[in-house]
Z-matrix of the N, CA and C atoms (Angstrom, degrees):
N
C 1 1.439
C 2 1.526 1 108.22
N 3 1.160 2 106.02 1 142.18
C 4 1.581 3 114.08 2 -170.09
C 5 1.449 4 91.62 3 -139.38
N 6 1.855 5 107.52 4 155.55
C 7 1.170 6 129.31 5 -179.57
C 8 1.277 7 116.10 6 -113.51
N 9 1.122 8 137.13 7 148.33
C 10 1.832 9 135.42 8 175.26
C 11 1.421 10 119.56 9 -55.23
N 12 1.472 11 111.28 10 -21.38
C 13 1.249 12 121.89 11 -168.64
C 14 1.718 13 124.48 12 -50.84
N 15 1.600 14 108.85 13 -15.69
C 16 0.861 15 138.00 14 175.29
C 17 1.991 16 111.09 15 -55.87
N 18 1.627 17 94.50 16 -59.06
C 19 1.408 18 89.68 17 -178.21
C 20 1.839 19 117.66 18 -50.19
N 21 1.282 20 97.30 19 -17.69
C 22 1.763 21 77.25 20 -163.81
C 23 1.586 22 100.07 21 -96.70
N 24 1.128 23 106.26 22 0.24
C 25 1.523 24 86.61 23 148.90
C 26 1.766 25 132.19 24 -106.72
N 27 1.441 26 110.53 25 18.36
C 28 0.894 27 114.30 26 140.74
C 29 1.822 28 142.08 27 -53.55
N 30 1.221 29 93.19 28 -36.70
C 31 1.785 30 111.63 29 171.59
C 32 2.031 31 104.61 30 -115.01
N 33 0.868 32 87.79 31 59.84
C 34 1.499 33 74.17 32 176.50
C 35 1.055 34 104.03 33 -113.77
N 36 1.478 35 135.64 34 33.78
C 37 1.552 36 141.29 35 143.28
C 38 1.610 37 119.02 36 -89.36
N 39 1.755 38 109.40 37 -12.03
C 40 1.123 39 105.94 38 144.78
C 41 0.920 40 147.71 39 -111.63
N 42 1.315 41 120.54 40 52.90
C 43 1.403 42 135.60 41 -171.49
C 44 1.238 43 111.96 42 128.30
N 45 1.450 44 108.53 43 174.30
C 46 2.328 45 125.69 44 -168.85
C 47 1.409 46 107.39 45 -58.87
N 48 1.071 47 112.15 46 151.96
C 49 1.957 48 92.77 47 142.58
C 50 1.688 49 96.62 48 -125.92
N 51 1.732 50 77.29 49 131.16
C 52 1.781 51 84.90 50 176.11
C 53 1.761 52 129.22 51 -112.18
N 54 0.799 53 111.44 52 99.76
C 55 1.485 54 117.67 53 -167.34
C 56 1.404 55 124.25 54 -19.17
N 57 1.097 56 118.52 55 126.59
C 58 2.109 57 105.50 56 -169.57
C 59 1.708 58 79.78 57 -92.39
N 60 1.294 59 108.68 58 160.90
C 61 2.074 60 120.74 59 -179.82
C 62 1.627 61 96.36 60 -88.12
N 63 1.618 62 103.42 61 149.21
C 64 1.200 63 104.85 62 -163.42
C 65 1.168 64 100.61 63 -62.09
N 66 1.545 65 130.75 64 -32.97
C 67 1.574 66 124.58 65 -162.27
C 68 1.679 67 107.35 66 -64.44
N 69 1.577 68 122.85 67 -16.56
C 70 1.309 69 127.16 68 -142.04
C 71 1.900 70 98.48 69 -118.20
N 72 1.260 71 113.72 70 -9.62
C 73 1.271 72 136.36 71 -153.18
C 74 1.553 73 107.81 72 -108.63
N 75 1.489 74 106.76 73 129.38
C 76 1.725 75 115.66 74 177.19
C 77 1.147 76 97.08 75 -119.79
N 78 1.687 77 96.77 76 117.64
C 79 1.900 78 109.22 77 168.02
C 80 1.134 79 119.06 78 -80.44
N 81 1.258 80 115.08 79 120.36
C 82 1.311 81 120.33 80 175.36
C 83 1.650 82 123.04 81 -97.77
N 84 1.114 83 137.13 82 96.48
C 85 1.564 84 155.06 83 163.55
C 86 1.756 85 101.40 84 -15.80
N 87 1.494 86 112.07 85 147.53
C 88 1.210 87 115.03 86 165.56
C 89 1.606 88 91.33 87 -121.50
N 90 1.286 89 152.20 88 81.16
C 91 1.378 90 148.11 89 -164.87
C 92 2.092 91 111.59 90 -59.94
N 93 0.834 92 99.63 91 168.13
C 94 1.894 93 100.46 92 -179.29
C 95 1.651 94 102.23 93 -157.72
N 96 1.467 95 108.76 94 106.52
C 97 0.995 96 138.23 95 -155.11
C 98 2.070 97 126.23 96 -102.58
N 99 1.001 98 129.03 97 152.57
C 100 1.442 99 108.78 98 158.49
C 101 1.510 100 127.51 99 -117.58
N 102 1.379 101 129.72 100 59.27
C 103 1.043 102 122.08 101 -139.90
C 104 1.843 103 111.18 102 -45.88
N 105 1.602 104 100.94 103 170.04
C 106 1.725 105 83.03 104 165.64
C 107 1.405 106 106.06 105 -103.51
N 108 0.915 107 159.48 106 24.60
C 109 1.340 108 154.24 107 163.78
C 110 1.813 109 90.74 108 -99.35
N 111 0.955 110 141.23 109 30.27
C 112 1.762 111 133.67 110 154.10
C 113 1.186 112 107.85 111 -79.49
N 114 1.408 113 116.77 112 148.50
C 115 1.133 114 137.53 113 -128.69
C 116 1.854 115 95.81 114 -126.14
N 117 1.410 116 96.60 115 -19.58
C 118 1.813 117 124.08 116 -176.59
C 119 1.193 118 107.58 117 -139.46
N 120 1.464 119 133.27 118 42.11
C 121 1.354 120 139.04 119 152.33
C 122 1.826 121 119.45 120 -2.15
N 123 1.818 122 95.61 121 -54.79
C 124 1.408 123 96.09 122 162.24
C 125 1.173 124 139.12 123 -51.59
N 126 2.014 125 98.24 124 -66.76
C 127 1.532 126 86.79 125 -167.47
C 128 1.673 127 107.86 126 -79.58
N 129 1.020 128 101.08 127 9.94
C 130 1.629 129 103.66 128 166.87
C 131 1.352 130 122.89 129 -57.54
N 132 1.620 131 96.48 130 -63.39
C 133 1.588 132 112.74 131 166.57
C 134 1.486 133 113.37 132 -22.61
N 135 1.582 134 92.53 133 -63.48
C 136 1.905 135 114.81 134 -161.04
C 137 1.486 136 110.84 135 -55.18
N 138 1.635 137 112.95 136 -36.46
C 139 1.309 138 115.11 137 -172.85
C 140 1.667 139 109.58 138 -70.19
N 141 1.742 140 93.66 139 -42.83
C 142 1.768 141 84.01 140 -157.31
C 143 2.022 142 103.31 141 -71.63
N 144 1.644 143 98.06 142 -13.24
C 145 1.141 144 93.94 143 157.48
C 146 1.496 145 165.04 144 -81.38
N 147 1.333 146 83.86 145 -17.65
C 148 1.723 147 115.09 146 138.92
C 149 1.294 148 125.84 147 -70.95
N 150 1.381 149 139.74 148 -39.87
C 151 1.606 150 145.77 149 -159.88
C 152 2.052 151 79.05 150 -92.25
N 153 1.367 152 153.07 151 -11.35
C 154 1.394 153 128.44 152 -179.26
C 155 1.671 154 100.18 153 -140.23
N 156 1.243 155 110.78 154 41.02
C 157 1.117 156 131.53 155 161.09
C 158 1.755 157 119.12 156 -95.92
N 159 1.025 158 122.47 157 150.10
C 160 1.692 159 112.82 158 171.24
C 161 1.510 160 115.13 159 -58.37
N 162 1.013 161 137.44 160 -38.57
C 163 1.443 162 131.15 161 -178.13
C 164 1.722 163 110.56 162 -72.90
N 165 1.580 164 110.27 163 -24.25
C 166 1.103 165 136.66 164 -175.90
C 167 2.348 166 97.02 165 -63.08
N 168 1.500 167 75.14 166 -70.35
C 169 1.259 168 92.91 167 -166.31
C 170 1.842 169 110.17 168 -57.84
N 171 1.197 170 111.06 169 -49.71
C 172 1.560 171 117.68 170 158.93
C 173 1.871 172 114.67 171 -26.94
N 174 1.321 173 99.01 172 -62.95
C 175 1.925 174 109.33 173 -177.40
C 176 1.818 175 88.79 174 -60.95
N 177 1.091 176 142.70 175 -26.50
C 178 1.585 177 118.80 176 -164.28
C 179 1.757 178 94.35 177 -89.09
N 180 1.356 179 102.47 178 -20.79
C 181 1.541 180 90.67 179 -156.10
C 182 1.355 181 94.64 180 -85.74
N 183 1.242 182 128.67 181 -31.39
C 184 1.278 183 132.48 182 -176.23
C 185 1.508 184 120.93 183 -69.83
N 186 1.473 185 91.30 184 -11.39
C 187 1.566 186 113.08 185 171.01
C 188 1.354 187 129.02 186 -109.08
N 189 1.368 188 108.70 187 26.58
C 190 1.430 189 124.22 188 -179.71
C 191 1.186 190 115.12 189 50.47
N 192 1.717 191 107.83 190 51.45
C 193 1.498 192 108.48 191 160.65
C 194 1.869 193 100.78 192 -124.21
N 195 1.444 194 107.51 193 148.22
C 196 1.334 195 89.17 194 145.84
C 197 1.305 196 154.58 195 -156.71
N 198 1.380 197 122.86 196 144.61
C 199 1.274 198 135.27 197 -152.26
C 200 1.790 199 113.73 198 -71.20
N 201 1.108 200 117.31 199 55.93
C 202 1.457 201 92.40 200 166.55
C 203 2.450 202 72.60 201 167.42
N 204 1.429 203 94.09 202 143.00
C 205 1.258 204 109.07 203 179.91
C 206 1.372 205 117.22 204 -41.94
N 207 1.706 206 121.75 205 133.31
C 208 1.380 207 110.56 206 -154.93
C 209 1.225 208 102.11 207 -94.93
């Protein structure tokens, strides 16, 4: 599970990012899915099982996403 919070530090040369308070704040989900119409069922599997794995989850955080409720 990943949070949006990510985008704003994508632009954070234009401007703050300022924290909304948890009481005041709507989390929004990035979901990771397998559809059934995939075409690679497998390596589908493999990814989303790698991307919510700990080593998985480590590469998002290190990538200014983050995985677990802020």
């Amino acid at each position: 599970m990943c949070f949006w919070d990510a985008n704003a530090r994508h632009f954070i040369e234009h401007g703050d990012i300022i924290p909304i308070p948890a009481e005041q704040n709507i989390l929004s989900t990035i979901p990771i899915v397998l559809l059934k119409s995939s075409k690679h069922p497998n390596e589908a599997r493999a990814f989303i099982d790698f991307v919510t794995s700990e080593k998985g989850k480590d590469i998002l955080r290190d990538k200014g996403y983050t995985a677990s409720p802020p």
